[in-house]
C-alpha positions as CSV (number, residue, x, y, z in Angstrom):
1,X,-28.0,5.5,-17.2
2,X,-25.1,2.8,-16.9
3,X,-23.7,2.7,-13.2
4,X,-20.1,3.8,-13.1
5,X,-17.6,0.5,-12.5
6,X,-14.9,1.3,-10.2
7,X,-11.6,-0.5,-10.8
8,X,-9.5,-2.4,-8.2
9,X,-8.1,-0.4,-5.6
10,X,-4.3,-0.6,-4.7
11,X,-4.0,2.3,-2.6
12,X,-5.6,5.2,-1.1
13,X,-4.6,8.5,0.6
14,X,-5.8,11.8,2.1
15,X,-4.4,15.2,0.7
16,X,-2.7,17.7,3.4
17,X,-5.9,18.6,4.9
18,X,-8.1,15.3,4.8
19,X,-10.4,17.4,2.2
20,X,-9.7,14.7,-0.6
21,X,-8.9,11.3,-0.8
22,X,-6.9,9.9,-3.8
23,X,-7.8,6.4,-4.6
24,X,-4.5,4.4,-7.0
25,X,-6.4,1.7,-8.6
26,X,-5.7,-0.6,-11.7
27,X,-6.0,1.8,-14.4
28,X,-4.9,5.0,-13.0
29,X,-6.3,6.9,-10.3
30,X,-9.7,8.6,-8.8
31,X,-9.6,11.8,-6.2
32,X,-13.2,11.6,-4.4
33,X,-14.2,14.8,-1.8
34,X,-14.7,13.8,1.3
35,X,-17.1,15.6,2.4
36,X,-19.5,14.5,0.2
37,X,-17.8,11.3,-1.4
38,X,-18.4,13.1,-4.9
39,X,-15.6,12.7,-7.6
40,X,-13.3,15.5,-8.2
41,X,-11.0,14.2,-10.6
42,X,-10.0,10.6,-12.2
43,X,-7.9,9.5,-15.0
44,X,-8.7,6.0,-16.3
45,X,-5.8,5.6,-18.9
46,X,-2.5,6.2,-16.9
47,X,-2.4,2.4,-16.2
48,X,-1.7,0.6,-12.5
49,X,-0.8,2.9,-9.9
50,X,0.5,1.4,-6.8
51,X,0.8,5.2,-5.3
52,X,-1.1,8.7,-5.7
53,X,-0.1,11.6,-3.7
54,X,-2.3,15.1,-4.0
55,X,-1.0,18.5,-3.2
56,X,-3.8,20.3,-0.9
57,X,-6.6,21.2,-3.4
58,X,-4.2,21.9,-6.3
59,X,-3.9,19.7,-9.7
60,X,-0.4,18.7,-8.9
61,X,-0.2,15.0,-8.2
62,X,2.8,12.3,-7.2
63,X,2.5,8.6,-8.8
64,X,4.1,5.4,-9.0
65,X,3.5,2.6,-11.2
66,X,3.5,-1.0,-9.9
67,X,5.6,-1.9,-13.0
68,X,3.1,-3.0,-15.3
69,X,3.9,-1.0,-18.7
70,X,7.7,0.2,-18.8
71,X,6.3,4.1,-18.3
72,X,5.0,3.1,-14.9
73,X,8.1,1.9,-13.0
74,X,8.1,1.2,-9.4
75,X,11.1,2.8,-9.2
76,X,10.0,6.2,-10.5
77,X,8.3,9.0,-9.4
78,X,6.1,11.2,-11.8
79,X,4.7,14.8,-11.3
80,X,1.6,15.2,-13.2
81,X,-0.4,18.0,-13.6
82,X,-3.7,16.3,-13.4
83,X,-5.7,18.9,-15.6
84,X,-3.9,19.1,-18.3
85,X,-2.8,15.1,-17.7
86,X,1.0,17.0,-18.3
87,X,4.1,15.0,-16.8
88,X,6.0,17.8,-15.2
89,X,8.7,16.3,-14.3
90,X,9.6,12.6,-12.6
91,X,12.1,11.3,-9.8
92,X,14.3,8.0,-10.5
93,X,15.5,6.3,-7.4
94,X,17.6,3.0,-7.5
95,X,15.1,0.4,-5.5
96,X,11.3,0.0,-5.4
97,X,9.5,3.7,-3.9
98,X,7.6,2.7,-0.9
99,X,6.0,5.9,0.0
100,X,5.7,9.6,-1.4
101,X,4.6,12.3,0.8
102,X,4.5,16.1,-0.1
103,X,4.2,19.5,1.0
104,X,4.1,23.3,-0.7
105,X,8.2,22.7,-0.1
106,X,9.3,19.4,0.0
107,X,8.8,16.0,-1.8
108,X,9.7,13.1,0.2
109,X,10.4,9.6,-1.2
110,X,11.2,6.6,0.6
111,X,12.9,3.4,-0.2
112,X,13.2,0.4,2.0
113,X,16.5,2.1,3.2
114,X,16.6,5.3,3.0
115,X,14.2,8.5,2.5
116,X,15.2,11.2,-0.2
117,X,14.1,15.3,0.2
118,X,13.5,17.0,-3.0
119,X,12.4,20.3,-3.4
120,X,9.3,20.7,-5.1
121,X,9.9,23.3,-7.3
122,X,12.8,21.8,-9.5
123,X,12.7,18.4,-7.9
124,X,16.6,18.9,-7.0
125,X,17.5,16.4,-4.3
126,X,18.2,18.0,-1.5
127,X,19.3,15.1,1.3
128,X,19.5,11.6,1.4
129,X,18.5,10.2,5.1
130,X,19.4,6.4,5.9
131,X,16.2,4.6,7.8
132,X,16.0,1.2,9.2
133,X,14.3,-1.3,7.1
134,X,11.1,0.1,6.0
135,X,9.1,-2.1,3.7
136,X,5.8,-0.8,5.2
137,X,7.1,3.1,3.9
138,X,6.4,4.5,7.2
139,X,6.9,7.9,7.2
140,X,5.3,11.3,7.9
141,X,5.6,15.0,6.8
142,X,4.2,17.7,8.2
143,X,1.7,20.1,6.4
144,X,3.2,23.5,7.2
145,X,5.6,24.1,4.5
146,X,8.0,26.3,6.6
147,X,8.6,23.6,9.1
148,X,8.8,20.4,6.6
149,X,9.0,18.2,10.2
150,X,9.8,14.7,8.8
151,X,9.5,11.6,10.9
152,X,10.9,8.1,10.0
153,X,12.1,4.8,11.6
154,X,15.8,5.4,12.8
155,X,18.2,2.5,11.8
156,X,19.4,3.3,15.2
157,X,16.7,0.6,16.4
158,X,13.9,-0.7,16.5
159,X,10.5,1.6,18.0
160,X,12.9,4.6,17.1
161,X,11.7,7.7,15.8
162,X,14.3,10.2,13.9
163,X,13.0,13.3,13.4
164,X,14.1,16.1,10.7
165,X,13.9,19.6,9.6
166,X,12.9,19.4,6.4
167,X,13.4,22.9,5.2
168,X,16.6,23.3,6.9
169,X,18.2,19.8,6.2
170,X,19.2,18.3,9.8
171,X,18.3,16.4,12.2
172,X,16.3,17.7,15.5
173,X,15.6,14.8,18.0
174,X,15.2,10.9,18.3
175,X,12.1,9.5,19.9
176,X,12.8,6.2,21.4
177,X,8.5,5.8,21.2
178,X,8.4,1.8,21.4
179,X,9.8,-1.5,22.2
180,X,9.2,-2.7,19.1
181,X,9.5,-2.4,15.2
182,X,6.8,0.6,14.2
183,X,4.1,0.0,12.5
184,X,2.7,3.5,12.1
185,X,3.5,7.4,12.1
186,X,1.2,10.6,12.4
187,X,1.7,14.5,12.3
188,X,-0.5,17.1,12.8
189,X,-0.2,20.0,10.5
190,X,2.7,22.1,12.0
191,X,4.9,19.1,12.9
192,X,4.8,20.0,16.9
193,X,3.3,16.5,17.6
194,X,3.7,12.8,16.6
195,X,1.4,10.1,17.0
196,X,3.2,6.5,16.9
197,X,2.3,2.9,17.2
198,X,4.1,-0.4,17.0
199,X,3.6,-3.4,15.4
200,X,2.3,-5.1,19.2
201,X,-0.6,-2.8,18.4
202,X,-1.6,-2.4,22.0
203,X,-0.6,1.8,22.6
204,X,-0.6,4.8,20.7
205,X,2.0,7.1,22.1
206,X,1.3,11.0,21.2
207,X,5.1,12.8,21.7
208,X,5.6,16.6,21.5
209,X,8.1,18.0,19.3
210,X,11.1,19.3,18.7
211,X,11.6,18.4,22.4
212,X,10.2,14.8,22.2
213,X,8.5,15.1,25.9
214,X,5.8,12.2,26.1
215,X,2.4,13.8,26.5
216,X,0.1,11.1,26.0
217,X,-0.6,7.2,25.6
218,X,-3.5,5.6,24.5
219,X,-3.9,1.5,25.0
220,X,-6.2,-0.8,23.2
221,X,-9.2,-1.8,25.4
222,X,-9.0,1.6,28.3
223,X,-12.0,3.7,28.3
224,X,-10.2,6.5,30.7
């Protein structure tokens, strides 16, 4: 039997609970399990996929072309049902989409300015949020649908965390979590706590939310 060729990878991500991990590659995209690494699902025909975004365990995907074929824009977001390979519905935003994240609630899509809530259901856009520069598409959404926490670099400076309600539509707090630009964000599953790190690279800072008390630091090279 003729071993299985896997294309280029551009991109990879877990779903909400790190059971699968969606892999955007040159032709389209591949969802592996991870707890055994077998295949779940793959579509080879789509085309080049700079982003794939899974909901949970569920056949509803989010995915954004690098540009490649005029159906695959960089500046649009499609909702596929990965089944029946069905485009549900799509999101157009003005500049290139640096990130997608997703919840049973929310869609989140974010541009090297700004970050845009959708709801799921109808993809009506609920709130536009202006971010600091954010080519890298930092940004985190929290698992639990009925809190929708949302974190994001603040254009209010650099190592600046601003932190949203999701489901409600307002801000909640500002964590002022480094000296320098971010270079990474983390929730856990009920948006109560956010993991940061900048681009120095030396600490991870571990901040509790909504009230942004500093629990916990953890610097490169400490064993205690």
């Amino acid at each position: 039997r003729a071993k299985r060729t896997m294309p280029p990878c551009i991109a990879a991500s877990f779903n909400q609970d790190h059971t699968y991990v969606a892999l955007a590659t040159r032709t389209g995209y591949v969802i592996h399990s991870t707890a055994d690494g077998q295949r779940y699902h793959a579509d080879d025909t789509l085309g080049s996929l700079r982003i794939v975004e899974m909901l949970f365990t569920s056949s509803l995907l989010c995915v954004v072309g690098d540009g490649d074929n005029a159906a695959l824009s960089p500046r649009r977001v499609k909702v596929l049902d990965a089944r029946s390979r069905r485009v549900l519905g799509d999101i157009s935003c003005q500049s290139t989409v640096r990130a997608v994240r997703l919840n049973r609630m929310r869609v989140v899509v974010v541009e090297s300015r700004k970050a845009s809530i959708y709801e799921l259901g109808t993809l009506c856009a609920m709130q536009t949020i202006e971010t600091a520069e954010n080519e890298r598409g930092l940004v985190a959404l929290s698992a639990n649908a009925e809190s929708s926490v949302i974190a994001l670099p603040s254009a209010h400076g650099a190592g600046v965390v601003a932190v949203h309600d999701g489901f409600n539509l307002c801000a909640t707090t500002t964590v002022r979590a480094h000296a320098s630009a971010l270079a990474a964000l983390a929730l856990n599953a009920d948006g109560t706590m956010l993991a940061t790190a900048s681009v120095k690279g030396t600490v991870i800072r571990v901040t509790s939310l909504p009230t942004g008390t500093k629990m916990w630091s953890f610097r490169r090279g400490a064993t205690s």
